[in-house]
N, C-alpha and C positions, 0 to 999 in steps of 0.2 A: 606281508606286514614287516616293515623295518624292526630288527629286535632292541627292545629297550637298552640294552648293552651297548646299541652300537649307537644309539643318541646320545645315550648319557657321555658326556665328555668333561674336560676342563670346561669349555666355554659354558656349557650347559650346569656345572655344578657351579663357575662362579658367580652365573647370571643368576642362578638361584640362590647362591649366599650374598648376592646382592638384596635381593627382597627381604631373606632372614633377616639380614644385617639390621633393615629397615625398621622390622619388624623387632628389634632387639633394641636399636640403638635409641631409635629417636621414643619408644614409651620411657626409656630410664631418662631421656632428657626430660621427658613430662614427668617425671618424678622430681628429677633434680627442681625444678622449677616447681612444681607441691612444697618441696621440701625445703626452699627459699621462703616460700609466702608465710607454710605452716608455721616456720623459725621463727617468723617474725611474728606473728598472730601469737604463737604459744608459749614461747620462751623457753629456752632449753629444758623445763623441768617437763614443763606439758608437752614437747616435741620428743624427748627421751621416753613419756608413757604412750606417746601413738606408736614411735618406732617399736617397742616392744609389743603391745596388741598386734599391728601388724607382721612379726617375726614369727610370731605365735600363729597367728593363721595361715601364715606362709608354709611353716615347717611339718604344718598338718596337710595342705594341700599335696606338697612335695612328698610326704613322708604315703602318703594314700592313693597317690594317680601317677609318679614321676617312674614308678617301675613300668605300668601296663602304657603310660605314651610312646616310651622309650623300645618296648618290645614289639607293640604294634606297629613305631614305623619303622623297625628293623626289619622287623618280619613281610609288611606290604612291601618296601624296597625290595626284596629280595625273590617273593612271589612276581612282582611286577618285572623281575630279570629272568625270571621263569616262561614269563610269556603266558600266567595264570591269573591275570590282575582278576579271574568274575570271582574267585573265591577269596575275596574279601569281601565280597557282599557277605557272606556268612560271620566275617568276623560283626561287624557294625551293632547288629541286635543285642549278640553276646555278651562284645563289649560296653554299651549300654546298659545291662542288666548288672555286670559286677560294678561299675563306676557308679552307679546309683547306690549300691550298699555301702557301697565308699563313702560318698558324698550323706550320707543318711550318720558314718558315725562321727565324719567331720565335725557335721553340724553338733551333734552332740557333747564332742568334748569340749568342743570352744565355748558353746553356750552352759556348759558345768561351770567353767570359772565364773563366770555372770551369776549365775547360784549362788555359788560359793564364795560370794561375795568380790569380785576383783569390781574394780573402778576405773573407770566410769560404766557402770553395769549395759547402758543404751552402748556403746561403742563393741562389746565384748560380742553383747547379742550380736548386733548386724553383720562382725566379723566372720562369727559362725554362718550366716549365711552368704557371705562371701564366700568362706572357703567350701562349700556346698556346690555353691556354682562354676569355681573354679575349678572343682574336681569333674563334674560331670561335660565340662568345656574340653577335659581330654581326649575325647572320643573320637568328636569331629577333627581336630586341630592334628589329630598323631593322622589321621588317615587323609590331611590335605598335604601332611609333611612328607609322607613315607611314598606319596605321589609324584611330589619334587610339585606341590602347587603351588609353592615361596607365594607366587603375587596374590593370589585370590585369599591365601590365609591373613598376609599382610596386611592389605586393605581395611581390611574389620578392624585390625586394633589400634592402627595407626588412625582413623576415625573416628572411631569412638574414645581415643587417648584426648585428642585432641578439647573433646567435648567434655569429656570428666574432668580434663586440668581446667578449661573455662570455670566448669559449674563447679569445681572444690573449691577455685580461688574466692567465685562471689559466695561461697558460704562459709568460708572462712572470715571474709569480709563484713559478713553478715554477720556476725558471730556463732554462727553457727558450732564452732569450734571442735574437739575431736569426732563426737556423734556423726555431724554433721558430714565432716571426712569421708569416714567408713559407709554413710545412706547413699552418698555420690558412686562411691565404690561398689556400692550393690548393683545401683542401679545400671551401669557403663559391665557390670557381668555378667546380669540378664539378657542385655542387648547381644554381648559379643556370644555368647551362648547359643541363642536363637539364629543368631547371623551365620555363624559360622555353619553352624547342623543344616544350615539348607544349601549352603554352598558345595558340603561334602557330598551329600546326597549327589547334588548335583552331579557334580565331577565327576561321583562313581557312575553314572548311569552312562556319561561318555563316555570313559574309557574301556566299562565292560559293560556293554548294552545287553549281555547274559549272563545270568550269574554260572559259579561253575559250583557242582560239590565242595564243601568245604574243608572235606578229608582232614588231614591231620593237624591242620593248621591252627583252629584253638587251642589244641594240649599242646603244640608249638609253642603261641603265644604265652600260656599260661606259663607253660616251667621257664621261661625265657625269664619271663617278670617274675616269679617267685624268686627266682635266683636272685634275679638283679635288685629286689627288693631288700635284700641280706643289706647291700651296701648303702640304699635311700640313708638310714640313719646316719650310720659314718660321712656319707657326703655332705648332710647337712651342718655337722659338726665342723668338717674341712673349709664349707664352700657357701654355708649359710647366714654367718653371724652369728652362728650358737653362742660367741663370747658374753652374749646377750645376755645369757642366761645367769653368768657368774657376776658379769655386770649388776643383774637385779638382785643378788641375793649379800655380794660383796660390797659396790659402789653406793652411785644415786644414781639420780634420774638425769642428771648433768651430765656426770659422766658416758652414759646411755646414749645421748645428745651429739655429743662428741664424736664417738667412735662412726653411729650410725651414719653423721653426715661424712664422715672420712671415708665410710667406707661405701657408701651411695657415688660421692664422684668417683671414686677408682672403679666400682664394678660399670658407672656409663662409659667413662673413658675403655675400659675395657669388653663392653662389647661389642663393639666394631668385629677388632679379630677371633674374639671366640664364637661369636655370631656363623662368621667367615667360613672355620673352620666346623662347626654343630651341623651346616647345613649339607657338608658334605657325607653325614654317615647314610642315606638312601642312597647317594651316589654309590658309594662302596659296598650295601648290600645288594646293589645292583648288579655291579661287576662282580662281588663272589659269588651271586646265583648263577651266572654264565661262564662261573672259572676264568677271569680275566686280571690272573696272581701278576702279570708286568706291569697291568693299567695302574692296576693298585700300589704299587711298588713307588712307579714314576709320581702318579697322583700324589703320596704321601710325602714325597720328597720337596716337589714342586711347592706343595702348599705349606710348608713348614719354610721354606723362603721365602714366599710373598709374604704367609701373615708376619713373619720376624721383618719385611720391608715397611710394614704397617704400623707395627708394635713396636719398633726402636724411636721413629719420629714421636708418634703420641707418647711415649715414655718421660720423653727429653722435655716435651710441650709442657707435661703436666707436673714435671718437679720444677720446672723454672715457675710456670706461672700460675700450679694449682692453689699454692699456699695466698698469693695475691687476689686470686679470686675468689677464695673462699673468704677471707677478710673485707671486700667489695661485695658480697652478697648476701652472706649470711651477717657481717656485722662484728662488733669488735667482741663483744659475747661469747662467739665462739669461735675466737682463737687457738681458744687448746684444744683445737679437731684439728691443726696443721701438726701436729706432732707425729699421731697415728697414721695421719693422710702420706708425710712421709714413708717411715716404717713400711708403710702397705704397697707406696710405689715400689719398693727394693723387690718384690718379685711382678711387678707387674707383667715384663716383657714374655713372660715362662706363660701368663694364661692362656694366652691365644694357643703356643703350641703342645700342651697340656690337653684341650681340646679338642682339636686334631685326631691326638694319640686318642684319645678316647671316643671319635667318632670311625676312625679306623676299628677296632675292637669290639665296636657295637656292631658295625657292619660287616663284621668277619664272627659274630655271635662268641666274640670270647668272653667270656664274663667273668670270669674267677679274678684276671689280671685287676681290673677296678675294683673291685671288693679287697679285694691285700693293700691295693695301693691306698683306696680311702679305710682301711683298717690301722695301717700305718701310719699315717697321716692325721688320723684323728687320735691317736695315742699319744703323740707330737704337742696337738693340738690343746689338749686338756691338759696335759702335764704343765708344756709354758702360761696357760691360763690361770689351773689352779696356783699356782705360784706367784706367779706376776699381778695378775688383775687388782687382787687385794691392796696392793701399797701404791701399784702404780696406774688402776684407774686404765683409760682410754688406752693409753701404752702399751698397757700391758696386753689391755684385746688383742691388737696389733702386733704386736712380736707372737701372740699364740697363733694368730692368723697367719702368719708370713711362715713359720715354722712347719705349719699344718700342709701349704701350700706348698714350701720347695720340698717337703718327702713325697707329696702325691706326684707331683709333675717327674723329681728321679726316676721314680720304681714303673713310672707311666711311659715313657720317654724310654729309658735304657729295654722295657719289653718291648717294646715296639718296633724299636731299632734292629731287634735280635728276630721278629714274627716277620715284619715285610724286608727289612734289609733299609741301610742307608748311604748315602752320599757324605762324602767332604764337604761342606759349605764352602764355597771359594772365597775368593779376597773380596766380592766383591759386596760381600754383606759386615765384610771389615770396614770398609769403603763407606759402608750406609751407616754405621754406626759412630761413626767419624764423622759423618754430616750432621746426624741428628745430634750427636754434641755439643758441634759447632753453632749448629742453631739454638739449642737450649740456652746453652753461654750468651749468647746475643739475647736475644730474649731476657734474660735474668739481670742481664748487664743495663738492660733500658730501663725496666720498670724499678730496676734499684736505686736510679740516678732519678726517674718520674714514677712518683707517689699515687697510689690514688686509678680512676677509671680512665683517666687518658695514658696511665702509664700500661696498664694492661693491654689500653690497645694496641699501644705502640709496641709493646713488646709482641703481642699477636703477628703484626705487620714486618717485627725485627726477625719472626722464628719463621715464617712465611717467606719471605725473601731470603732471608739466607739457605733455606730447604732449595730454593724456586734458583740457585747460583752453586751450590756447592754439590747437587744430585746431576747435573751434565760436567763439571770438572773433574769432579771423584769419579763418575760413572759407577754407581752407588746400584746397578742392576745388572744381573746377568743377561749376556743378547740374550739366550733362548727364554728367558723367562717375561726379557720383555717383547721376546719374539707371540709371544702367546699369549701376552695378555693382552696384546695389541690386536691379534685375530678376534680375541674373546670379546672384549669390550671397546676396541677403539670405536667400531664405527656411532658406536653409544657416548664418545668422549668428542667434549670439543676439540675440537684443531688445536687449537694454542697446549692443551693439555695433552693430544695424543704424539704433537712436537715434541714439547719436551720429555716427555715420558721414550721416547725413542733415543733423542737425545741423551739421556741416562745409562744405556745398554753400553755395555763393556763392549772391548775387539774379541772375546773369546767365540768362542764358536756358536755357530746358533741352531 
């Protein structure tokens, strides 16, 4: 039997952060578009109290299941590089039995505030059981991850995404209004719940048709996740919208509005490359379970070039023409979310390979480094918050977030560099970064002269062709890296795109 190690490759981790990505990008696009409709249905004050209900049951979800997904599929990747994939059947039960005590206090805290009087009491309840279902959803979803099952996990949400944006919009339309939201929301985490838990099953029964002893691998997973659970809170601080919080007790619900749609396009825009990057930490607990310290090295390098090929275009894209299409969709209402929407692109480029560093570290089981770095980072975070938010509202979210975000990605990044080792970047992401500004300026330059939804497009079609003329003249990509993305994915790209994408590659060596 071929060793897991020696499948797992570049092609193999990017075909699978292809599906992540999928699975990442296009649900926040079915957000973005909820959060268009709801804008308009609710009006920023009622759109400011969904977004905080939902921050609230998010931060409970993350803050109760985001340690044990993250350690299970450190830990399956890394059994599975062992060439032990049956004793994960032992994990499965196990972990089912603590995500249920989980998901049991979830439910509880969310629906205390509904006691306790918060408003709209129906929206608070269902939330609680949102976040009930989303915690016991991690089970299945960490052991189709830590498998590298990208497509099969994909599939379920990108389906039933699709179907919940349908039925929020006609109950929004309906007037259903926030209630009605969060009922759609239950129901689309029932579904993805159920679906998934039969796919994993599945999966595991083919890859290990016997299970093995489960030896030491629970009190593995368990101190893995308790550790890592140290940091859940600080992350959510850094990486969650916590400003949320000082928002509700400092701002209004306006303000709430603001911040939240600013900060909904920057995290879709930016899942692409952190998607990219997430999907590779079973890759890399793969090859440290087989001692494969050079895979790892090259891996890490490589990939902190292509996502930075990724993340400087969409960078350029969305400061020229985020601010335009947030006034095109969301309405003139909410204008004052292009202030913070700015602000928040100034670290955009840094997410993706932030990421990275952090899916490297998972899958080399260091944990301390990410707990310092979101300890750091959240101290950052609350300090520019409590200060700022009070007088300056959305902004001020915004400047604690962007603060919160360059400490973590430094102390994230400079460890990293020092555990696997790094490369120079060459010119030729000098090269790309010079394109993608070139294109942004054109872009900025059309829709500033054309007003309104033809000027966006045009400007779409100005940042598009100018990318599609100045990435083969710059030569805006290293050969070997477009040597290898070309093995990995061309035969999957059109012609005309695997042209130019060749076209692009520098004379350096390959």
């Amino acid at each position: 039997m071929t060793s897991p190690a020696v499948t797992t490759s570049g092609g193999t981790a990017l075909r699978g952060g292809a599906w992540h990505s999928l699975s990442r990008v296009v649900p926040q696009l079915y957000s973005l578009v909820i959060s268009v409709v709801a804008a308009r249905y609710l009006g920023p004050e009622g759109m400011g109290r969904q977004s905080y209900i939902a921050f609230v049951a998010l931060s409970a979800t993350i803050v109760l299941s985001s340690s044990m997904w993250v350690s299970l599929v450190r830990h399956v990747g890394e059994t599975v590089g062992r060439g032990e994939t049956g004793r994960v059947y032992g994990l499965l039960a196990w972990a089912w039995r603590i995500e249920g005590v989980a998901a049991v206090l979830g439910w509880a805290a969310i629906a205390a505030a509904a006691l306790a009087g918060a408003e709209p009491e129906g929206a608070w309840l269902l939330a609680a059981a949102v976040t009930a279902a989303a915690i016991l959803h991690t089970v299945p979803s960490a052991i189709l991850t830590g498998l590298q099952r990208f497509r099969q996990a994909s599939v379920v949400g990108l389906t039933t995404g699709l179907i919940g944006t349908t039925a929020t919009i006609a109950v929004l339309a309906a007037g259903g209004g926030i209630v009605g939201m969060f009922a759609v929301e239950l129901a689309v985490g029932l579904v993805n719940l159920a679906w998934t838990s039969t796919l994993a099953r599945r999966v595991l029964r083919e890859v290990a048709p016997e299970p093995l002893p489960v030896g030491p691998l629970r009190r593995q997973v368990r101190r893995y996740a308790l550790g890592y659970s140290v940091g859940i809170v600080l992350e959510i601080i850094v990486a969650r919208r916590s400003e949320l919080f000082f928002l509700e007790r400092l701002s209004t619900d306006d303000q709430i509005a603001f911040y939240s749609i600013a900060f909904s396009m920057v995290t879709a825009a930016s899942a692409l490359p952190q998607a990219m990057a997430g999907a590779t930490a079973p890759a890399f607990a793969t090859l440290f379970g087989e001692g494969s310290r050079e895979r790892i090295h090259s891996g890490f390098n490589r990939g902190l070039r292509v996502i930075l090929l990724f993340a400087l275009p969409l960078t350029a894209g969305v400061v020229a023409l985020g601010p335009s299409l947030l006034r095109v969709v969301y309405g003139t209402d909410y204008a004052p979310a292009t202030a913070p929407l700015l602000i928040l692109l100034a670290g955009f480029p840094l997410l993706g390979l932030a990421s990275l560093a952090g899916a490297v570290l998972t899958g080399l089981g260091r944990l301390r480094v990410p707990i310092i770095a979101n300890a750091f980072a959240a101290a950052a975070d609350v300090a520019v918050a409590a200060t700022l938010i009070g007088s300056l509202g959305a902004r001020g979210a915004a400047l604690a977030n962007l603060a919160g975000q360059l400490t973590y990605f430094t102390v994230m990044l400079v460890y990293t560099f020092r555990l696997v080792g790094h490369e120079r970047p060459g010119a030729a992401l000098l090269r790309a970064a010079a394109a993608a500004a070139g294109a942004g300026a054109a872009a900025w330059a059309v829709q500033a002269v054309v007003p309104g939804v033809l000027g966006l497009l045009l400007g779409c079609a100005a940042f598009i062709g100018t990318i599609a003329l100045l990435g083969p003249a710059l030569r805006i990509i290293q050969r070997s890296d477009a040597a290898w993305l070309l093995e990995a994915i061309g035969p999957k790209l059109p012609r005309a795109v695997a042209r130019w994408l060749r076209s692009c590659a520098d004379a350096g060596q390959a």
